[in-house]
N, C-alpha and C positions, 0 to 999 in steps of 0.2 A: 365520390370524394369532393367534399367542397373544398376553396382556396384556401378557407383560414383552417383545414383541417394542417395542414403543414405548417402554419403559424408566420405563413408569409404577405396574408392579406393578399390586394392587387397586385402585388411585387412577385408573382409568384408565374412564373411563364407554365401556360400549361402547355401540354404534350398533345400533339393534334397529327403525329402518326404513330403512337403508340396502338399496337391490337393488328397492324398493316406493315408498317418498316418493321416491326420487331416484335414478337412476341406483346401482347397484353398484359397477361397472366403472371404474376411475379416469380411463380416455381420454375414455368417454364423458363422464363427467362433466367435465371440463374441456372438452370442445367443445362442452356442454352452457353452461356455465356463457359461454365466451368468443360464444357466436352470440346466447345472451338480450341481453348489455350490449352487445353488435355492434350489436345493431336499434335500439336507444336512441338518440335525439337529446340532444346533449349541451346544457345549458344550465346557468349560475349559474358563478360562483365560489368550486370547492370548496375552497380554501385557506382560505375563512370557516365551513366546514362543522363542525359542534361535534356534533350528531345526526341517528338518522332514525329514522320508523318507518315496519316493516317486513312484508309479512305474512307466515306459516304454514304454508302448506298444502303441499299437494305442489306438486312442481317443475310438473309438467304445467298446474296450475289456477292456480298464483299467481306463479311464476317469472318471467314476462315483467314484472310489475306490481315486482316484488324486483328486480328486474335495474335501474330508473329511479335506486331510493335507489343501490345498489351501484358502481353506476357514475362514483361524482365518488368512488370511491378510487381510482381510474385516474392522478389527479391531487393526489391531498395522501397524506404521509406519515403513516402512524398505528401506534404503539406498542401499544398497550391498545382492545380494542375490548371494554366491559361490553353485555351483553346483558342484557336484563331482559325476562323474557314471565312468560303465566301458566301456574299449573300445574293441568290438564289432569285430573289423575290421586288427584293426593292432597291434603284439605283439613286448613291449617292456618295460623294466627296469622299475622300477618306475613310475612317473607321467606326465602328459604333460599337461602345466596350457594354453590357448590362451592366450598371453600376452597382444594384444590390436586389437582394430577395434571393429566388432560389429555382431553379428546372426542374419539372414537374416530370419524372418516370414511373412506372408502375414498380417502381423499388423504394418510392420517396423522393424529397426531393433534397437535389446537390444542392447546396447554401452556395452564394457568392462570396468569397473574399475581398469584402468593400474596401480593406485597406489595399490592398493589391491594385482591384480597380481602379482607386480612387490616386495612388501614385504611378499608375500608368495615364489617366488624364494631365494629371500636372507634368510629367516629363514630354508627354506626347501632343503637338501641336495641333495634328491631324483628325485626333481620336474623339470624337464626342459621345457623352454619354446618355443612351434612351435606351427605352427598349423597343419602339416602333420595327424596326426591321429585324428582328430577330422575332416577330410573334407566325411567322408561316415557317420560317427556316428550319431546314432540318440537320445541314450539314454538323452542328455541334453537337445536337440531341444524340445522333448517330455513335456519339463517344461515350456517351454518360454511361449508359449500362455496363461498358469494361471495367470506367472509372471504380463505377459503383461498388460493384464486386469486389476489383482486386486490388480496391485503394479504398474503401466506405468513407472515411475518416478524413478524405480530402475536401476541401474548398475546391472551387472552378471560377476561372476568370474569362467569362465569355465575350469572344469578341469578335466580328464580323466584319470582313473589308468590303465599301461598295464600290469603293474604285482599284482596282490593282494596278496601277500607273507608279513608274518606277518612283518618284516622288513620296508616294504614300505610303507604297512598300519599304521604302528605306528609312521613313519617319518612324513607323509601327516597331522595326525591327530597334531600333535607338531607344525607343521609349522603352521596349522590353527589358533591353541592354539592365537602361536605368532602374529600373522598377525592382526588377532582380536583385543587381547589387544591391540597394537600398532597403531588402527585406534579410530578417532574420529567421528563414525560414526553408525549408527545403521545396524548390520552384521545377515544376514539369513543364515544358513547353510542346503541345502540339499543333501542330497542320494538317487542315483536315483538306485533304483534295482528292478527290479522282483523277484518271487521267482524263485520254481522248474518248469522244460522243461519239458513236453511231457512225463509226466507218467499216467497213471489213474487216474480221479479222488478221489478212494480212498488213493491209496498212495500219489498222491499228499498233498493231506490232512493232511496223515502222517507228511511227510517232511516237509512242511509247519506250521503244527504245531509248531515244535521245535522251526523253526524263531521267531514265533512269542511268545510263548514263554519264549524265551530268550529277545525278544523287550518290551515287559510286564514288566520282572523284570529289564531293565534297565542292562542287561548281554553283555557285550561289549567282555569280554573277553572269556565268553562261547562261544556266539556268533562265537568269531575268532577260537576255538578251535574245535567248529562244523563242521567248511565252510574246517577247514586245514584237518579233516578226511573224512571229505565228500563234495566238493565244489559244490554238483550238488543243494545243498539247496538254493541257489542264484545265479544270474546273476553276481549281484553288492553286493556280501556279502564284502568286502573289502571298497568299499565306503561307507556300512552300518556301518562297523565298528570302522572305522576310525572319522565318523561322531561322532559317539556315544559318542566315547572316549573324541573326542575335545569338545562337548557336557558338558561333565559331568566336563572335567576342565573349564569350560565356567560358571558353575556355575548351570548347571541341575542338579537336584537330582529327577525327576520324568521323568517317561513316560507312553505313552498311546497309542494303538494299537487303531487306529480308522476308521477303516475298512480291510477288506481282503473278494476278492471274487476270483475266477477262470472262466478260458476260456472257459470253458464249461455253466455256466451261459448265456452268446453270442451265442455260435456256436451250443450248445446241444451235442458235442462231448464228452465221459465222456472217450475217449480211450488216446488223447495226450492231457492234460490238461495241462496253465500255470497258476500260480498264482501269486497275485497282493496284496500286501499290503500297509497301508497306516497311519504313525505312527508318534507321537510328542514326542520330548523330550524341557520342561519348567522346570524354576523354581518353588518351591511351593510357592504359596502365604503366 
């Protein structure tokens, strides 16, 4: 498949672990994609559903855990779904939104919402627009396939924190705030993070615990106060936080922890374990 087969020219981020994170093959992947949210017990009222967070990893290790959040798009309609994770690969300031073209899956490719992008620049001080740092990353890719499936019809507004310092986290989460209000349109917000790297899985447990938690009671601010004494509690704790916050001015007053497993579950390794959780934050009815 060439670039301008999607009609996005250079603007068009290809997929550089598709065939390895996640199925290649588009059948698979969608039977992939329709048997994880199959297994899933459906609960809540996703018509109040405003965001999630989501994890990372490969399809194989974290999918099942991805497939709890993903599954109340079954049920409400969504326009714009902004992703926000970290970035992996290259360190810098602030934020990095893709301002326009489209991510490349073996499903096609998700288009960007440049008006979305382009009023989250202007409200966000912090956020610059390229796409340099998001050409290795995976943590947002890791979304698109749910997207795809059980929302096709959506835009994505990809964005990548390189610093998660309370500063920049509290900028992102404003900008969103605004960007939001300011659209006519129905707006998803996710966070993509894993949890704790490659500790036991006892102590991962530990650690992991605390996230969650703090995602429990809907603790944004704990949360950030956590990750600034200890950052090894997340990958994407900054995206988690940031979400939360624009979350809760968005008009959330609940949340719910709906699932979390670890890598050891997969591998049977209990010695470097990651964990994976997967979490809503709605209004109450």
């Amino acid at each position: 498949m060439r670039e301008t087969d999607w009609g996005f020219g250079p603007r068009l981020h290809r997929s550089r672990i598709a065939g390895s994170w996640y199925p290649g093959d588009p059948n698979v992947l969608v039977s992939n994609m329709r048997a994880l949210v199959g297994a899933c017990e459906t609960e809540g009222d996703a018509s109040m559903l405003i965001a999630l967070a989501s994890p990372h990893a490969g399809l194989p290790y974290s999918g099942r855990v991805a497939a709890f959040g993903y599954r109340l798009l079954q049920a409400v309609s969504v326009d714009t779904v902004i992703l926000v994770g970290p970035s992996h690969h290259v360190g810098f300031d602030g934020s990095s939104v893709y301002p326009a073209g489209g991510f490349e899956t073996p499903l096609g490719a998700a288009a960007v919402d440049e008006e979305i992008a382009g009023s989250l620049l202007a409200c966000c001080s912090t956020l610059q627009g390229s796409t340099e740092p998001h050409e290795r990353e995976h943590s947002l890719e890791m979304q698109l396939p749910f997207i795809q499936v059980l929302a096709p019809r959506a835009l994505i507004v990809p964005i990548l924190m390189g610093s998660q310092r309370r500063r920049f986290v509290d900028d992102l989460a404003a900008g969103m705030v605004g960007a939001v209000r300011a659209a006519s349109k129905r707006i998803l917000i996710v966070a993509s993070s894993d949890l704790s790297h490659y500790n036991t899985r006892l102590v991962a447990a530990r650690l992991d615990g605390k996230v969650l938690d703090l995602l429990s009671s809907f603790d944004a601010d704990g949360l950030m106060r956590l990750l600034e004494a200890n950052p090894d509690h997340a990958c994407g704790g900054g995206p988690m936080v940031a979400v939360m916050k624009a979350a809760r001015e968005l008009g959330a007053s609940a949340s719910r922890v709906l699932a979390y497993a670890d890598s050891a579950d997969v591998t049977g390794d209990e010695r470097a374990v990651v964990g994976y959780a997967s979490a809503a934050f709605f209004r109450r009815a």
